[in-house]
C-alpha positions as CSV (number, residue, x, y, z in Angstrom):
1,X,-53.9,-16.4,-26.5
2,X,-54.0,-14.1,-23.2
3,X,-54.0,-17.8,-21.3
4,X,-50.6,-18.7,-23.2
5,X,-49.5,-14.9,-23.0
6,X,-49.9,-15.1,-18.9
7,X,-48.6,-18.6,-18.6
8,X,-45.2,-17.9,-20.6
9,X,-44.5,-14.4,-18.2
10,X,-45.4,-16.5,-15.3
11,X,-42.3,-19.1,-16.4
12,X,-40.2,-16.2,-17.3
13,X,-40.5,-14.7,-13.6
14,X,-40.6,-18.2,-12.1
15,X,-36.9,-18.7,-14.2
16,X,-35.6,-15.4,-13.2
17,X,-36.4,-16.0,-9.3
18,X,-34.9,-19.4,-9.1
19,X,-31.9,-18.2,-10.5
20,X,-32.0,-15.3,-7.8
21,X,-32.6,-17.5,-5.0
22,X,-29.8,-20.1,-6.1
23,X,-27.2,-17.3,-6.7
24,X,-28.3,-16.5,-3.1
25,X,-27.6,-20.2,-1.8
26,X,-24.5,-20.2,-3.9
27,X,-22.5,-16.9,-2.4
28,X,-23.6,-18.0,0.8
29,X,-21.6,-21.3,0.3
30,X,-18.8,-20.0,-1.6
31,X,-18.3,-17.9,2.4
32,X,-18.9,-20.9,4.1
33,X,-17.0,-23.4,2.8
34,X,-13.7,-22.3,1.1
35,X,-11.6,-23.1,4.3
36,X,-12.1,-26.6,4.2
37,X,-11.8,-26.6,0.6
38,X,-9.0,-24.9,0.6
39,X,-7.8,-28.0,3.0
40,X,-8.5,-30.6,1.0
41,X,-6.0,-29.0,-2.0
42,X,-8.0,-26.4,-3.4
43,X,-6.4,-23.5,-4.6
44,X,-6.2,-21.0,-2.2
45,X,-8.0,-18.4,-4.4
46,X,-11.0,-20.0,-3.4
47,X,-10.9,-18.2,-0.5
48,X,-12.2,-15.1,-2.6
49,X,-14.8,-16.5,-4.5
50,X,-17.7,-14.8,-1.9
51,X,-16.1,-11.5,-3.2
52,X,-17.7,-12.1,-6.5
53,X,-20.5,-13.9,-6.2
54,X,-22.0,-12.2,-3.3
55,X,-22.1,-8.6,-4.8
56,X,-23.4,-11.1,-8.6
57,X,-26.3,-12.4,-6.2
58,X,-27.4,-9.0,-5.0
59,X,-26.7,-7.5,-8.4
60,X,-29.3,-9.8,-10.2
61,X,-31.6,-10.1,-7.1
62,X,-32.2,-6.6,-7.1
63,X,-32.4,-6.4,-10.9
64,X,-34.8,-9.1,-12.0
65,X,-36.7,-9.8,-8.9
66,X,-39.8,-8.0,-8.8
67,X,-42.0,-7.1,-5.8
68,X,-45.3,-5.1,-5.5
69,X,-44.5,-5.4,-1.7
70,X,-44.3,-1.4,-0.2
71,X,-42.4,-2.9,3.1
72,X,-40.1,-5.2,0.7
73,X,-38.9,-2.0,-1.5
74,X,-39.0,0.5,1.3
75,X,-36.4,-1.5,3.7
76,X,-34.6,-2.4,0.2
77,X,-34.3,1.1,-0.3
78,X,-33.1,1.8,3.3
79,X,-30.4,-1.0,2.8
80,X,-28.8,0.1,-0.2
81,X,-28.8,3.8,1.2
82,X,-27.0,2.6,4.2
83,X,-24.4,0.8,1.7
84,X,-23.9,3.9,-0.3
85,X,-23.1,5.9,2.7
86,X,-20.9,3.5,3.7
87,X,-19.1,2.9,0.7
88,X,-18.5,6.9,0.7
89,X,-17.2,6.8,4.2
90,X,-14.4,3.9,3.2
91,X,-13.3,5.2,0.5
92,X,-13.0,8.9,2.1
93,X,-10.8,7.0,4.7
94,X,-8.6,5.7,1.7
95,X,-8.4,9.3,-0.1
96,X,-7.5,10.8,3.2
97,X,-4.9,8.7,4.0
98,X,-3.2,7.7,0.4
99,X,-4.8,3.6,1.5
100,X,-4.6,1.8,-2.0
101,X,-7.7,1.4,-3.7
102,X,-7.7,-2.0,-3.1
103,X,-8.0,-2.3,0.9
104,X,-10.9,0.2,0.2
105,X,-12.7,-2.6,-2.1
106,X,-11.6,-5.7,0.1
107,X,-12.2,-3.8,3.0
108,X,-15.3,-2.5,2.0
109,X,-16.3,-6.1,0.8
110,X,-15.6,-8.0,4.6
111,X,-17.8,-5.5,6.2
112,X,-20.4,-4.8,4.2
113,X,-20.8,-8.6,2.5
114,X,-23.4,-9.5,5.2
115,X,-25.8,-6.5,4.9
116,X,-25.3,-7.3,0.8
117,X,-27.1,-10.9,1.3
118,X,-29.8,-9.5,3.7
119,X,-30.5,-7.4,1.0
120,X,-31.2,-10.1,-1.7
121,X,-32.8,-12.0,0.7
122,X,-35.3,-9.6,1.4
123,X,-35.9,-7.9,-1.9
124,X,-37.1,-11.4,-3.3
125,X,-40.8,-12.6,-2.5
126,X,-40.1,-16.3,-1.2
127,X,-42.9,-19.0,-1.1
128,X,-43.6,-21.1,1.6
129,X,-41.8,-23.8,-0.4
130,X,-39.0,-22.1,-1.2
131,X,-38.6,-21.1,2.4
132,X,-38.7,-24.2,3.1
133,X,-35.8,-25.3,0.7
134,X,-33.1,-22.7,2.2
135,X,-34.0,-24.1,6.0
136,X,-33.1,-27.7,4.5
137,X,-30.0,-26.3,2.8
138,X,-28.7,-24.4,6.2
139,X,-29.4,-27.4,8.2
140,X,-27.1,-29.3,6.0
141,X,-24.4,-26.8,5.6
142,X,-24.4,-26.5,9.7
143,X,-24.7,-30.2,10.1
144,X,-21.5,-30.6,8.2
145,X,-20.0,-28.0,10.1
146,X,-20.9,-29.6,13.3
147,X,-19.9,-33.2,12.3
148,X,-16.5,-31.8,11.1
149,X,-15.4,-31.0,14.8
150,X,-16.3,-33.7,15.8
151,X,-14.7,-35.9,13.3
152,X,-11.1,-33.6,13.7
153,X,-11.1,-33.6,17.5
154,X,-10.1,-37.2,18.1
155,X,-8.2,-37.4,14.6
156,X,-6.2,-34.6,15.4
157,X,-5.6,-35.8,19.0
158,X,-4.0,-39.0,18.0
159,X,-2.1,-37.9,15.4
160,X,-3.8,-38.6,12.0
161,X,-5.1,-35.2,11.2
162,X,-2.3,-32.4,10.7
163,X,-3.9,-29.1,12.3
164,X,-0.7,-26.8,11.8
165,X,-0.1,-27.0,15.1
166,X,-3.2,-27.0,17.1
167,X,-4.3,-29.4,19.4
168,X,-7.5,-31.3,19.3
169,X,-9.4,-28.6,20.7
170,X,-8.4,-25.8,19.2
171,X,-8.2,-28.0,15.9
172,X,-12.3,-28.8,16.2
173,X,-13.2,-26.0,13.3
174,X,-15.5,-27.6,11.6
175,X,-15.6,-26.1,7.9
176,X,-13.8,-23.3,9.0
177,X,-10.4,-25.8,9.2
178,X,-8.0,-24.6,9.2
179,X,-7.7,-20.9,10.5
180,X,-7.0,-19.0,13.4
181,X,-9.7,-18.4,15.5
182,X,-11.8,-21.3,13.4
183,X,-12.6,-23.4,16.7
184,X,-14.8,-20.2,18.1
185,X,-16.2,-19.4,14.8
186,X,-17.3,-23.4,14.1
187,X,-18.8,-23.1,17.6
188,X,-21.0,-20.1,16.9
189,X,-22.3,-21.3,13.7
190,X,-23.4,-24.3,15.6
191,X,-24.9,-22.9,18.6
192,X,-27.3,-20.2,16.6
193,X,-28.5,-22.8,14.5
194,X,-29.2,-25.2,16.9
195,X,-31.4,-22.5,18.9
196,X,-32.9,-21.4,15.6
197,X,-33.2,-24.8,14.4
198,X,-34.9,-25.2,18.0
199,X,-37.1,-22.5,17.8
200,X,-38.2,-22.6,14.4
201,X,-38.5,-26.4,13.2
202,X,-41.8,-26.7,14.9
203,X,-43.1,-29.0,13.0
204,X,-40.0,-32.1,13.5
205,X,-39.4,-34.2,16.2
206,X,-38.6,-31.6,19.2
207,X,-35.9,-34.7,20.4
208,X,-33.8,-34.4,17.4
209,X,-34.2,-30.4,18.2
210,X,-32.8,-30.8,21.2
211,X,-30.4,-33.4,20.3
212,X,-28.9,-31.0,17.6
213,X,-29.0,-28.3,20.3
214,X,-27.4,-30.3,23.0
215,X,-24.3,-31.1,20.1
216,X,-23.7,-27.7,19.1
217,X,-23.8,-26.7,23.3
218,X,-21.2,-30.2,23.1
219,X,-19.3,-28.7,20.4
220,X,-18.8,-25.4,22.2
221,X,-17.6,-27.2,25.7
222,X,-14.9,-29.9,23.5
223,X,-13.7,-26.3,22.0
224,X,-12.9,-23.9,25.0
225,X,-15.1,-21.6,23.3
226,X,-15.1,-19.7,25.9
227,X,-15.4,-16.4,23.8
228,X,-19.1,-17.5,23.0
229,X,-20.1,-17.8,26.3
230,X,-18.7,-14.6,27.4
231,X,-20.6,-13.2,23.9
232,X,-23.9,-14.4,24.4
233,X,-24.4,-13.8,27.7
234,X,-23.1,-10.2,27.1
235,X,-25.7,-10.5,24.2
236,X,-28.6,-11.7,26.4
237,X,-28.0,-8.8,28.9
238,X,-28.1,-6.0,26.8
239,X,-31.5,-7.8,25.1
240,X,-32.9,-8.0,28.6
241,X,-32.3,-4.2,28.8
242,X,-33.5,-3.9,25.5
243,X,-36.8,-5.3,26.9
244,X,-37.1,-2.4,30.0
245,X,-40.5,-1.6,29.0
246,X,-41.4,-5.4,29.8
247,X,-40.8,-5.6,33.1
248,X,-42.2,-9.1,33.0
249,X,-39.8,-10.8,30.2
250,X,-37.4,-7.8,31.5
251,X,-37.3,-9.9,35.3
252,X,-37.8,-13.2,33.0
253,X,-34.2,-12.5,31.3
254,X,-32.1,-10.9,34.4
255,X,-33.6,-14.5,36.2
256,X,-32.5,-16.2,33.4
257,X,-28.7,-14.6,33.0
258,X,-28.4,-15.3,36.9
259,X,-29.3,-18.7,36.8
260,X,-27.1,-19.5,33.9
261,X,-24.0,-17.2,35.2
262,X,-24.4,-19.2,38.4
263,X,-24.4,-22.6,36.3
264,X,-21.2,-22.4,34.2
265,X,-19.4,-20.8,37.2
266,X,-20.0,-24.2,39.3
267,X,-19.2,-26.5,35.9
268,X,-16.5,-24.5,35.5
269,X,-15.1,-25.3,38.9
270,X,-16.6,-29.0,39.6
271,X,-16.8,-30.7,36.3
272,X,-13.8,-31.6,34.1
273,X,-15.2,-30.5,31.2
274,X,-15.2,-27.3,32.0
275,X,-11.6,-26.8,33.2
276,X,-10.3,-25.4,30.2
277,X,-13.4,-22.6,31.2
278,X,-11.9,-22.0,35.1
279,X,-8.7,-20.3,33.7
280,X,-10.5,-17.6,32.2
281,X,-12.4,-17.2,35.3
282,X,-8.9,-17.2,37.4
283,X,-7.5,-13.8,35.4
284,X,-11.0,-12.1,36.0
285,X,-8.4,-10.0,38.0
286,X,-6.1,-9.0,35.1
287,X,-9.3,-7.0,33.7
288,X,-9.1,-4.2,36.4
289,X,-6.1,-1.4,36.6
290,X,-2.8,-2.2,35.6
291,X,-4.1,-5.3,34.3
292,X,-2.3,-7.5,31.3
293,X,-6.1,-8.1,29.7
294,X,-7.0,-4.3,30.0
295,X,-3.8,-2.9,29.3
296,X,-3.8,-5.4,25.7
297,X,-7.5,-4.6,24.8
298,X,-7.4,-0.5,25.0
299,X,-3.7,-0.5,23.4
300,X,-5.1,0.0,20.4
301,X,-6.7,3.1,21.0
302,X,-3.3,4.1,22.5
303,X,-2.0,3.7,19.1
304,X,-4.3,4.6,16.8
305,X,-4.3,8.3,18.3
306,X,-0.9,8.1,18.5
307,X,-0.3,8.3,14.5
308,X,-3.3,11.2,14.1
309,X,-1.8,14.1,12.6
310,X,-5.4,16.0,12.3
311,X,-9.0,16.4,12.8
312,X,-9.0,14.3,9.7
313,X,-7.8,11.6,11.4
314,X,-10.3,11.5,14.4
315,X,-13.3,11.5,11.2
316,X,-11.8,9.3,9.0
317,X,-9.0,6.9,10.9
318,X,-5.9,5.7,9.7
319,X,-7.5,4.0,6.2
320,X,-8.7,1.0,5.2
321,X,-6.8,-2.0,6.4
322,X,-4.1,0.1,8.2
323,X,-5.1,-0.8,11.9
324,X,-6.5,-3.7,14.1
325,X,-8.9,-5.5,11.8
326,X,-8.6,-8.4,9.9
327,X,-6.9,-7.0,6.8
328,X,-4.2,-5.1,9.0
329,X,-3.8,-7.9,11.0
330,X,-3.5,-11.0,8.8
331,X,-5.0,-10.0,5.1
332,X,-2.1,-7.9,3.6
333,X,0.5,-10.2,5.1
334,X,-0.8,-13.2,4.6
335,X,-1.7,-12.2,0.7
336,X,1.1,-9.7,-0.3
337,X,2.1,-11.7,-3.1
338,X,-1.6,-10.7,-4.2
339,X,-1.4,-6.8,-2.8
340,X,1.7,-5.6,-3.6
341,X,0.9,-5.9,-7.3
342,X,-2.6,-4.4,-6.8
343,X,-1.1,-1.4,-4.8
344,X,-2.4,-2.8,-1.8
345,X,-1.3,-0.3,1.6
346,X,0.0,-1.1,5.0
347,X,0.6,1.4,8.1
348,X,3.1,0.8,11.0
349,X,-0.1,0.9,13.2
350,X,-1.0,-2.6,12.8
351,X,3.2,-3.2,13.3
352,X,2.5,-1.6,16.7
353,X,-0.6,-3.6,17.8
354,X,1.8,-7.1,17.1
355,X,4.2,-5.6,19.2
356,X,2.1,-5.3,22.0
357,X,0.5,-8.3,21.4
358,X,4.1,-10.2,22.0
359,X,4.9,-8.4,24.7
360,X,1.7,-9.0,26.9
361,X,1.6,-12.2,28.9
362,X,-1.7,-12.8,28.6
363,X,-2.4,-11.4,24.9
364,X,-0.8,-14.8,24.3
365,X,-2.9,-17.6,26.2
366,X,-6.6,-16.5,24.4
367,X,-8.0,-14.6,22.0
368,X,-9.9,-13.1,24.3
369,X,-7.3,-10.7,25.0
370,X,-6.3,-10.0,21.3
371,X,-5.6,-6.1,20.4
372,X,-7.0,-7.1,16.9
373,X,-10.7,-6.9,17.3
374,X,-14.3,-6.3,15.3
375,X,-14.8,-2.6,16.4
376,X,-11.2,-1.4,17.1
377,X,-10.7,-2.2,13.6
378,X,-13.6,-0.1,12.2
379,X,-12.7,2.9,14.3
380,X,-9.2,2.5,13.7
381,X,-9.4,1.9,10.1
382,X,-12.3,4.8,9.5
383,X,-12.6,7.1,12.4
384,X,-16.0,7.9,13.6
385,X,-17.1,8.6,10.4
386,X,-16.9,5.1,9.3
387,X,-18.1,3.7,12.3
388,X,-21.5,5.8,12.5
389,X,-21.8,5.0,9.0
390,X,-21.9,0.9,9.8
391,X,-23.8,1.2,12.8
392,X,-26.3,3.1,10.6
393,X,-26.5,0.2,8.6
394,X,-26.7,-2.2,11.4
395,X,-29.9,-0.2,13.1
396,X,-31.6,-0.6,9.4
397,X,-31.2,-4.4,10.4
398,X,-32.0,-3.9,14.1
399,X,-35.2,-1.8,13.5
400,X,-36.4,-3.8,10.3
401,X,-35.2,-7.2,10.1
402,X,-34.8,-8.3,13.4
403,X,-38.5,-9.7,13.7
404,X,-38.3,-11.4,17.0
405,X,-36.0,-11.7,20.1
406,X,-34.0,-14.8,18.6
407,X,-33.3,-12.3,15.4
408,X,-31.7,-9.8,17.6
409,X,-30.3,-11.8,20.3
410,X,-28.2,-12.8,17.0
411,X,-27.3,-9.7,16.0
412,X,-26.3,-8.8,19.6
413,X,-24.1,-11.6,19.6
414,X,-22.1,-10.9,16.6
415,X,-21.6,-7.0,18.2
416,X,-20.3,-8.9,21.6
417,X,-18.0,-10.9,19.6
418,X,-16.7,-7.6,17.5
419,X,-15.2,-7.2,21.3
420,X,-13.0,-9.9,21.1
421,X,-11.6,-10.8,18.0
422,X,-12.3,-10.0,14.0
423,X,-15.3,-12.7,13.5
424,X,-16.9,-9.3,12.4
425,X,-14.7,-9.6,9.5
426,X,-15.0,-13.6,9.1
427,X,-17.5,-14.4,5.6
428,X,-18.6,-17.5,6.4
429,X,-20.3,-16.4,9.8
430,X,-21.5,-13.0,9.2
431,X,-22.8,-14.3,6.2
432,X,-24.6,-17.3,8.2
433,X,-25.9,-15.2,10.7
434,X,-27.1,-13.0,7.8
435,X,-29.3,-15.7,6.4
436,X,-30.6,-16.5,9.6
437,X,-32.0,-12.8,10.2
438,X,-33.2,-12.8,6.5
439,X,-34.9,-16.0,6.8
440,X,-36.9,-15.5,10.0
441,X,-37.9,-12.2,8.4
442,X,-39.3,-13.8,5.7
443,X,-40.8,-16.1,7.6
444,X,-43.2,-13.3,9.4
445,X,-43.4,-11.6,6.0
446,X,-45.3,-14.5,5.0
447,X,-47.4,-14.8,8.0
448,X,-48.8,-10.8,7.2
């Protein structure tokens, strides 16, 4: 009787944590692939589903999976603290300055999304075998990403494949077709899989590792991605930093950023493949005083403070989805047939930042040079308050999820790239990198 009493509870839990686990899988890919969905004639709705399912996954993760692991439930509780706090500090920003409830939630939803999955990811005890299952399942979803591009480059260059106006290089999105920064996004996704696919597939052939590595570095190059480059070796510098105390990987890293500083700067003016990279390198110039790029990138801070009517404003911002991120820049306009009904908000500060965008010569040739970006739009949106509040949550990652060097060289990417444009802000990424980070952490979990 005990023997069929321990057998049925052992079902029952084995039931309740596959269904965790494939709720897990499933708001991961409701992030990842809506665009091309979306594409291929699916409603554009889809494009909300993660804002369900992702908060469902965490919501039954948290509530049916049960750990005796101290470390599991500590950082658990450390994760949803940080999201409280954060939560608080958005909709402070919204009470303060009369932003509709809804930017809070959608707002609050694009940032904290990521830091949702790690935490169902790590509140779960997964088995070897189950580990193994999610590696299979990202290698497919970023093979499919990466054999996209390379499918819509040449189709898109002669003709067959309507990109809404981009060319074949900016057109290579992968699943992230079509959108407006999709090229660089695709290109990320790639490359950090490829090195964790590299670094962590130890056991299959390391020639197809490098094979899938050398695609995604193909991928980036057949893009112009040169955002990422820019990002990651920002990234690598600040982890070699990070590293002071060992002078030894310290000297192995600034050795290592030289070399490969040195390298792209000679591709980039010898090989043709690289062209596209050698214009970037030509405005270097535009960077210093009086610049176009430095004049475009700190406009808006020139804004922002130029609306704050009180100390209120320097805590809080100018509300949710009021500024440079991507619900100020694209979400509210490209949706207001959605928002207007809901009581969604807008502010003439976002107005501003277009304004200057037009007008700036350069602001117009790249990305790069965007005045709608990851961090301006978190200060912008919710002041200093909301901004310590998210990097709070972000050193709960740094501190206990980031197990090794490819973990935070990750993480350090995604802050270099909240620089340039709003891939902060961009589901399908933040959410891959999320499962990344959550994945190598239970990877060493299992290994103590």
């Amino acid at each position: 009787m005990n023997n069929k009493s321990i057998t049925k509870n052992q079902k029952t839990k084995q039931k309740g944590f596959i269904t965790s686990t494939n709720l897990i899988l499933f708001a991961f890919a409701t992030s990842f692939f809506p665009r091309i969905l979306a594409a291929v004639g699916f409603p554009s709705l889809i494009n909300f589903a993660h804002f369900i399912s992702v908060p469902f996954a965490l919501l039954v993760a948290i509530t049916q999976t049960k750990t005796n692991s101290i470390k599991q439930i500590a950082i658990s509780y450390k994760l949803l603290t940080g999201l409280f706090v954060f939560l608080f500090a958005m909709f402070a920003s919204a009470l303060v300055n009369q932003a509709g409830a809804i930017n809070a939630i959608i707002d609050y939803l694009l940032l904290a999304e990521p830091f949702m999955l790690l935490l169902a990811i790590v509140c779960i005890p997964i088995s070897a075998a189950k580990l193994k299952f999610f590696k299979k399942f990202l290698l497919i979803c970023a093979s499919i990403n990466l054999l996209l591009a390379f499918i819509q480059k040449p189709l898109i260059d002669s003709g067959k494949l309507n990109a809404e106006g981009f060319d074949g290089t900016d057109g290579a999105q992968g699943v992230f077709f079509v959108s407006g920064a999709g090229n660089y996004v695709s290109a990320t996704v790639s490359l950090k899989f490829g090195l964790y696919y590299f670094f962590s597939a130890r056991t299959t052939n390391i020639w197809f590792r490098f094979a899938w590595l050398g695609a995604a570095f193909l991928q980036l190059i057949i893009s112009d991605s040169k955002q990422i480059i820019i990002a990651s070796g920002l990234a690598f510098a600040i982890l070699a930093l990070a590293n002071t105390k060992d002078l030894g990987k310290t000297l192995l890293y600034v050795i290592a950023v030289i070399i490969g500083f040195s390298v792209f700067i000679w591709c980039a003016n010898n090989l043709e493949a690289f062209s596209a990279f050698k214009n970037g390198i030509d405005k270097l110039q535009e960077w210093g005083p009086g610049g176009a790029a430095r004049e475009i990138k700190t406009a808006p801070f020139r804004i922002a403070t130029s609306y704050y009517t009180s100390l209120l404003n320097w805590l809080f911002g100018l509300g949710p989805g009021h500024t440079f991120g991507r619900m100020g820049g694209w979400f509210l306009q490209d949706y207001s047939n959605l928002f207007i009904p809901l009581h969604g908000t807008t502010h003439p500060a976002s107005y501003d930042a277009w304004l200057a965008y037009y007008g700036n010569w350069i602001a117009l040739e790249s990305t790069l040079y965007h005045p709608f970006f990851g961090w301006a739009g978190i200060w912008g949106d919710l002041g200093f308050t909301g901004l310590g509040s998210y990097l709070y949550l972000a050193s709960i990652v740094w501190r206990h999820l980031c197990v090794g060097e490819l973990s935070k060289f990750f993480m350090l990417v995604v802050f270099a790239v909240g620089l340039i444009f709003t891939q902060m802000e961009e589901p399908g990424y933040m959410l891959f990198t999320s499962m990344l980070i959550g994945l190598q952490w239970q990877e060493q979990n299992l290994k103590t």
